[in-house]
C-alpha positions as CSV (number, residue, x, y, z in Angstrom):
1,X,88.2,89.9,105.4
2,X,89.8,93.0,104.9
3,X,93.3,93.2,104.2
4,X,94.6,95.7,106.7
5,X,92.9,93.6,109.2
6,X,94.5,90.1,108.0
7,X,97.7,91.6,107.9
8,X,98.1,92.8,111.4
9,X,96.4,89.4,112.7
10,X,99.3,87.3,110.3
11,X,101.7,89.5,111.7
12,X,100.8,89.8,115.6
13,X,100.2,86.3,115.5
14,X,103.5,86.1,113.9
15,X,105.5,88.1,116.2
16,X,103.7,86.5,119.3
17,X,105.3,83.0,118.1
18,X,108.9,84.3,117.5
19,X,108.9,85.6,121.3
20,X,109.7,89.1,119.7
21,X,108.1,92.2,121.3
22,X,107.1,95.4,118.7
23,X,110.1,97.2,119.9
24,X,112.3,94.1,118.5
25,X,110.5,93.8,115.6
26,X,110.1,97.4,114.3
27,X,114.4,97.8,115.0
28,X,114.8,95.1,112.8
29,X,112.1,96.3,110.2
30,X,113.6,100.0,110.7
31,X,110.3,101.5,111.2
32,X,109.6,103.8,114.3
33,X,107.8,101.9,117.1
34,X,104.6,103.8,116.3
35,X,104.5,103.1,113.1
36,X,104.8,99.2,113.6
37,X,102.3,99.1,116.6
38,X,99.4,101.0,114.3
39,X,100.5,98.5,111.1
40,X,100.2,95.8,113.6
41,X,96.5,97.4,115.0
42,X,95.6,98.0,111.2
43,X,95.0,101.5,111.6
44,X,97.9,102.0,108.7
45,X,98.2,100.1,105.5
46,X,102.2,100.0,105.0
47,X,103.6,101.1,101.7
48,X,104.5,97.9,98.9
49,X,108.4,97.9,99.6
50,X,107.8,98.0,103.6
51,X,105.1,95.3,103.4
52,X,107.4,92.9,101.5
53,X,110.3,93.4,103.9
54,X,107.4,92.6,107.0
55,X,106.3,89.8,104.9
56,X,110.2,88.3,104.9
57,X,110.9,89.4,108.2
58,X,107.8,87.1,109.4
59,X,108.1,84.4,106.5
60,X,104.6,85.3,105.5
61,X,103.5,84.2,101.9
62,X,102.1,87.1,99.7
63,X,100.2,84.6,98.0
64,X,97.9,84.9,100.4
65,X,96.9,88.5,100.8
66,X,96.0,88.6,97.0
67,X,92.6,88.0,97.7
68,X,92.5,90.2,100.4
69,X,93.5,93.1,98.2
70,X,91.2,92.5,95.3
């Protein structure tokens, strides 16, 4: 599984389950709504620091995207 597609799955699935819409979520993120919605369809691969803050913001473990990137 790719990593850019695991990542927006973990995180719609995410978001979905904290009742928050992409509008909420990319405020509190402080990314543009475009550029959450295409991180969240995984036509963009976020840069390190912003995928850590989505990986807090969503209590996601990077643990498990290691293998996913090698």
């Amino acid at each position: 599984m790719s990593f850019a597609y695991k990542f927006s799955k973990d995180i719609c699935e995410a978001r979905q389950r904290m009742g928050l819409t992409q509008e909420q979520c990319a405020e509190a993120l402080h990314l543009s709504i475009r550029e959450f919605q295409n991180i969240e369809a995984g036509r963009f691969t976020p840069r390190l620091p912003t995928f850590l803050r989505i990986l807090d913001f969503f209590g996601l473990d990077f643990d498990d995207y290691r293998e996913a990137v090698s």
